[in-house]
FIGUDREN-76734 format. One record per residue (C-alpha): residue number from 1; z, x, y; residue in three letters. Coordinates in Angstrom, 1 decimal. Layout:
REM FIGUDREN-76734
{resi:NUM; Z:Z; X:X; Y:Y; resn:ALA}
...
This chain:
REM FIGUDREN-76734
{resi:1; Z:33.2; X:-31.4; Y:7.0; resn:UNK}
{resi:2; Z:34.3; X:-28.2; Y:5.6; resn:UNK}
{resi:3; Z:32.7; X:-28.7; Y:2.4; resn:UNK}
{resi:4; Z:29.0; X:-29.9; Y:3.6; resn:UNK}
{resi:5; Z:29.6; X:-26.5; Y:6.1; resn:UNK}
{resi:6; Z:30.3; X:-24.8; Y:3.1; resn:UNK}
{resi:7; Z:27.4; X:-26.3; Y:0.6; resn:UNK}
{resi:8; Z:25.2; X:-25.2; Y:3.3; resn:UNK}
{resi:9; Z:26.2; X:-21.9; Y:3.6; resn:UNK}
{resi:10; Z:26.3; X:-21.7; Y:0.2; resn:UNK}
{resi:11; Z:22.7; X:-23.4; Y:0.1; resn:UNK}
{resi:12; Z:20.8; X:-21.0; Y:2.5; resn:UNK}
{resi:13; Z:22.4; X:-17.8; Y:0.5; resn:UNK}
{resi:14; Z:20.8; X:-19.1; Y:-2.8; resn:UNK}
{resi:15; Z:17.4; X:-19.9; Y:-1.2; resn:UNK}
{resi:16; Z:18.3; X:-16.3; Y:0.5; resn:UNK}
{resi:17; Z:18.1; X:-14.7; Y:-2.7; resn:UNK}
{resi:18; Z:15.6; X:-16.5; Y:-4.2; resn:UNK}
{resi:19; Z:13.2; X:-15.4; Y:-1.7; resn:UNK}
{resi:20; Z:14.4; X:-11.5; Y:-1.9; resn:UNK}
{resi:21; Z:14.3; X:-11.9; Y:-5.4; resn:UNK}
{resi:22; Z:10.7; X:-12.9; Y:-5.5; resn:UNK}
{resi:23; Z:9.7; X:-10.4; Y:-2.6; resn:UNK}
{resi:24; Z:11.4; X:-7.7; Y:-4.7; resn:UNK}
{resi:25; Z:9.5; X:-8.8; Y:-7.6; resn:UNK}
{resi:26; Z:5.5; X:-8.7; Y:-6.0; resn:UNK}
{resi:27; Z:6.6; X:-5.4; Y:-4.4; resn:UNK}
{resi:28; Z:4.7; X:-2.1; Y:-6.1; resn:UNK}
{resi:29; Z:2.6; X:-4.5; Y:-8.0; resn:UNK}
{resi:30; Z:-1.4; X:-3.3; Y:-8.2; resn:UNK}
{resi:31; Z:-4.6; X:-4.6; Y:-10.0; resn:UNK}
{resi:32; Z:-4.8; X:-2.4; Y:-12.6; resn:UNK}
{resi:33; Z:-7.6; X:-1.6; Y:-15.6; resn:UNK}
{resi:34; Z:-4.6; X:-1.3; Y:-17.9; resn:UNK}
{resi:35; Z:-4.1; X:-4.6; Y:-17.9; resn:UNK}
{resi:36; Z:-0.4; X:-4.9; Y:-16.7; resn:UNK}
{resi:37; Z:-0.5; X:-7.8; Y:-14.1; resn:UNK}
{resi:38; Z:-4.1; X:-7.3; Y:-13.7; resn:UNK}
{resi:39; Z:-6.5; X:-10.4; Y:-13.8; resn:UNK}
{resi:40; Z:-9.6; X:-8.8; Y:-12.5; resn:UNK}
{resi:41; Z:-9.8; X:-6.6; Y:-16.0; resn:UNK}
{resi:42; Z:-10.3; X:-9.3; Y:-17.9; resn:UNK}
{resi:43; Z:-13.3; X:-10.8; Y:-16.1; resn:UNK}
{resi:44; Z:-15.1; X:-7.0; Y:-16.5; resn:UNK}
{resi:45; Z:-15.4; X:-7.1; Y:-20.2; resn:UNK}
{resi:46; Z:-14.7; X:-3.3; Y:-20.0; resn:UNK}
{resi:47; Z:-15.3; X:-1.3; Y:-23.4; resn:UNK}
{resi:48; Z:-12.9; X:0.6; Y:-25.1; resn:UNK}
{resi:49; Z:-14.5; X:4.0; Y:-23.3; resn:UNK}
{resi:50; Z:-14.8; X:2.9; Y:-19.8; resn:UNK}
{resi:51; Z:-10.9; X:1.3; Y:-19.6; resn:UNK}
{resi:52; Z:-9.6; X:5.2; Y:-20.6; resn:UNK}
{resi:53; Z:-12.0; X:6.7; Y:-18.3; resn:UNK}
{resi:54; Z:-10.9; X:4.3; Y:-15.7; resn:UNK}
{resi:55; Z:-7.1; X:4.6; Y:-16.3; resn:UNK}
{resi:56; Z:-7.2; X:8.1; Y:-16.2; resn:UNK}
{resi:57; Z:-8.9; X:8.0; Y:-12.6; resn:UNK}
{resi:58; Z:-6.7; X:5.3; Y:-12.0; resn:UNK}
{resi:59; Z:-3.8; X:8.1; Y:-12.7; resn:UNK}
{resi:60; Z:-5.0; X:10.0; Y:-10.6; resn:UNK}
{resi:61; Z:-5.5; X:8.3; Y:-7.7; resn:UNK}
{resi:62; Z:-2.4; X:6.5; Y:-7.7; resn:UNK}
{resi:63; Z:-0.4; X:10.5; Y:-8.2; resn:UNK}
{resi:64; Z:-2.3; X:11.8; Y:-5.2; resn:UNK}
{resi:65; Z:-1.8; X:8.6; Y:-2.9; resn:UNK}
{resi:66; Z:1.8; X:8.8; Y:-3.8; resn:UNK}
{resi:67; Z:1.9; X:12.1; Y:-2.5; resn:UNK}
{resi:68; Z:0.0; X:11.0; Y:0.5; resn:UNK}
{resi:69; Z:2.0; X:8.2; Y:1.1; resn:UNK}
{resi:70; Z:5.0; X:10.4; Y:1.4; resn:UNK}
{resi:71; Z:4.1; X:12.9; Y:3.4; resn:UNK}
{resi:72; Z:2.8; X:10.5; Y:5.9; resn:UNK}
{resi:73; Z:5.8; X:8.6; Y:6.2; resn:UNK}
{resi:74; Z:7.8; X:11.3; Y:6.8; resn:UNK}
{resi:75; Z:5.5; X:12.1; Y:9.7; resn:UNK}
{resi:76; Z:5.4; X:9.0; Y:11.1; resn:UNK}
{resi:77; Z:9.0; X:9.7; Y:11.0; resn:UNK}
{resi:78; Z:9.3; X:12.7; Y:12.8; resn:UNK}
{resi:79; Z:6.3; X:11.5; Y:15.2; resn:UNK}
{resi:80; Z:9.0; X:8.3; Y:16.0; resn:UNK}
{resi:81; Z:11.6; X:11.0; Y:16.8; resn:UNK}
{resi:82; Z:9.8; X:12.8; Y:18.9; resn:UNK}
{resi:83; Z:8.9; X:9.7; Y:21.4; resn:UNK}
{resi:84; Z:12.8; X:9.4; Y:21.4; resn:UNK}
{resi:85; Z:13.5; X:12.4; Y:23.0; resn:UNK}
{resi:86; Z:12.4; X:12.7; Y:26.3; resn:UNK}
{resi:87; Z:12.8; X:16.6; Y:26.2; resn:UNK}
{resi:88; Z:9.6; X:17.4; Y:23.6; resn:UNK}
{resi:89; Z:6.4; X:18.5; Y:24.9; resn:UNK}
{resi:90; Z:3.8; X:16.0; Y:25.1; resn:UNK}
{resi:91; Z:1.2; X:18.6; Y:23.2; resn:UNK}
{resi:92; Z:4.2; X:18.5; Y:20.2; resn:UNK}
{resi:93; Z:3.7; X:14.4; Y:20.4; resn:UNK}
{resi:94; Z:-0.2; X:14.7; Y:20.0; resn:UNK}
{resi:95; Z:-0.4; X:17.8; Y:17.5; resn:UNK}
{resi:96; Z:1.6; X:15.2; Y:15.1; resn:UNK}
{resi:97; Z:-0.2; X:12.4; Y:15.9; resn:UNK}
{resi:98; Z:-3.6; X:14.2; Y:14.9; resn:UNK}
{resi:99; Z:-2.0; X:15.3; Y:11.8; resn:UNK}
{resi:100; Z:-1.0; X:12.0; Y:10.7; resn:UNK}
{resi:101; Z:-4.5; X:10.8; Y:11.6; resn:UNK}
{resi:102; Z:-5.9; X:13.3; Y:9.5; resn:UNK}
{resi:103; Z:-3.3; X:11.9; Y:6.8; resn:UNK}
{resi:104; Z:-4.8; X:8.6; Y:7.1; resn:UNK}
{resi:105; Z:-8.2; X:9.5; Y:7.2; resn:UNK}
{resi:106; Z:-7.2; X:11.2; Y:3.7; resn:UNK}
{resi:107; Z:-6.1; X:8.3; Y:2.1; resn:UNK}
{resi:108; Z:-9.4; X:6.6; Y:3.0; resn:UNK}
{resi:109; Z:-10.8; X:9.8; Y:1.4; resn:UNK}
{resi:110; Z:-9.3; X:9.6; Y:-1.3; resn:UNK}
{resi:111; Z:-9.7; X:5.7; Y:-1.8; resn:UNK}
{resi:112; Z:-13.6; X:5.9; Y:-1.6; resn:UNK}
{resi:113; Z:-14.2; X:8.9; Y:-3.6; resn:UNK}
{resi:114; Z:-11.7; X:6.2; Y:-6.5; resn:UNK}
{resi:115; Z:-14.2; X:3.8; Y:-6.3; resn:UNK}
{resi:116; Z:-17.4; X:5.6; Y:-6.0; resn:UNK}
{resi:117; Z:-16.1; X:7.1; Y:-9.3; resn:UNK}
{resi:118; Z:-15.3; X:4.1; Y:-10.7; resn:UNK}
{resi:119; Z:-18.7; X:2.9; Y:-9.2; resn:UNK}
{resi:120; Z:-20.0; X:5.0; Y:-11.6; resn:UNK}
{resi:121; Z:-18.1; X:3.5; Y:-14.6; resn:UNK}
{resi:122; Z:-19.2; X:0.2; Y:-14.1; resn:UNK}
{resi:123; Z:-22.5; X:-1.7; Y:-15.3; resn:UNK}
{resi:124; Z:-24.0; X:-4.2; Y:-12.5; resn:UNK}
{resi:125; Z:-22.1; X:-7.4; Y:-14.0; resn:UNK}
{resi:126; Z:-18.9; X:-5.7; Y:-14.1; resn:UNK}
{resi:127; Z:-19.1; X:-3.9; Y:-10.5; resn:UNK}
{resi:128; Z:-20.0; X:-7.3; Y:-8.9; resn:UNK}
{resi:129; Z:-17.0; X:-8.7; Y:-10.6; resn:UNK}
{resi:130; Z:-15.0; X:-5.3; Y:-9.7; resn:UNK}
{resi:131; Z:-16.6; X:-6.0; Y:-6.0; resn:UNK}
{resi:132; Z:-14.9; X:-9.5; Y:-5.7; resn:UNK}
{resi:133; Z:-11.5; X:-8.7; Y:-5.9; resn:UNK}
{resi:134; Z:-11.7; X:-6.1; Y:-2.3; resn:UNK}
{resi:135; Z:-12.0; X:-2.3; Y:-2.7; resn:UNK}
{resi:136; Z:-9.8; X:0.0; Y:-0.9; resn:UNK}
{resi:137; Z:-7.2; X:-2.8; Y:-0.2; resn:UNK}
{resi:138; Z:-4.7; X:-0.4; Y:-0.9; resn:UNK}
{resi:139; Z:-4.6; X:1.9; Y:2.6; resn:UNK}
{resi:140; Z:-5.1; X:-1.4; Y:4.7; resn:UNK}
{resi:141; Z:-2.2; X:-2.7; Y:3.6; resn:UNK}
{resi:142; Z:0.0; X:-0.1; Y:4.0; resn:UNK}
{resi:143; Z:-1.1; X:0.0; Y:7.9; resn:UNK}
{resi:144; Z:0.2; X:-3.4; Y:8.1; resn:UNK}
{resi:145; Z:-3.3; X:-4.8; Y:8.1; resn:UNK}
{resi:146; Z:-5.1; X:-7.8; Y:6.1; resn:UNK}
{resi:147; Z:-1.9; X:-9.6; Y:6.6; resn:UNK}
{resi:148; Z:0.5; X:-7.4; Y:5.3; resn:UNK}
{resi:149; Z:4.1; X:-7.3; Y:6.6; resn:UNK}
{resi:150; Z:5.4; X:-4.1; Y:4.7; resn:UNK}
{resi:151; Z:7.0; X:-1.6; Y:7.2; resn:UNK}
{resi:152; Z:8.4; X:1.4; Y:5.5; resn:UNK}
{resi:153; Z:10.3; X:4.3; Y:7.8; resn:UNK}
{resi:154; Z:8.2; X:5.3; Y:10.2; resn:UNK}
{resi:155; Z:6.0; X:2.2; Y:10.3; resn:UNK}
{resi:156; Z:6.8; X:1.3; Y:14.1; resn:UNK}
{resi:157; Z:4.5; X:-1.3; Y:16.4; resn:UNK}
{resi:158; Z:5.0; X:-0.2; Y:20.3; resn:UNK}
{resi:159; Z:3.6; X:2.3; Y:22.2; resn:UNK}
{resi:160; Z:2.2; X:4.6; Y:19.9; resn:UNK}
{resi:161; Z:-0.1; X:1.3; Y:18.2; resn:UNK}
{resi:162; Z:0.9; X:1.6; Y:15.3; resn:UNK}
């Protein structure tokens, strides 16, 4: 009995790890021009010009969202610690809140003017194509929507609907 309690064990830590494994793995993976994990650049038929005008928006998108990103996790953060404590101001609670709406309303910002730009780029085959694979996935899912399951610090459901 100890040994089937013990395969089983055993069992379920292997799947376990399996599954982190392969979470680990998709995680920080994004369709790219540059062709690293990307399968909608192939379908484009992108010239030589338009994949190094693309990459170096892509660059820059990516550097500002990163910055973004940051700076609105930490407030979610701090607007999570400030619903803890009973002692802070209400006005403190909704200064924050505006400022992290305002962070999220930047990100959208910043993902439209990317694909306006891109937009641009693009002849009408290749946008279609460009179309099919979802613009500005990138903010939804780091909201928890379109399915996504990724909470990072700060990322909270409850009473501030988030």
């Amino acid at each position: 009995m100890k040994k089937v309690l013990s395969l089983v064990l055993v069992g379920f830590l292997v799947l376990g790890l399996a599954n982190i494994g392969f979470a680990h793995s998709m995680m920080g993976r994004r369709e790219s021009v540059r062709g690293e994990g990307s399968s909608y650049h192939r379908n484009l038929d992108l010239s030589t010009e338009q994949i190094d005008q693309i990459k170096r928006l892509e660059d820059e998108y990516y550097r500002n969202r990163r910055d973004l990103m940051e700076e609105l996790r930490d407030k979610n953060y701090d607007l999570r610690r400030l619903y803890e404590d009973k002692s802070v101001d209400s006005k403190e609670i909704k200064r924050l809140e505006d400022e992290v709406i305002e962070l999220r309303n930047e990100l959208t910002r910043l993902r439209r003017d990317y694909d306006l730009e891109v937009r641009e780029l693009l002849l009408e085959d290749q946008l279609r194509e460009y179309s099919r694979y979802g613009r500005g996935m990138d903010e939804a899912d780091c909201y928890g929507a379109r399915g996504s399951s990724f909470r990072g610090r700060g990322h909270m459901r409850g009473m501030m609907g988030y």
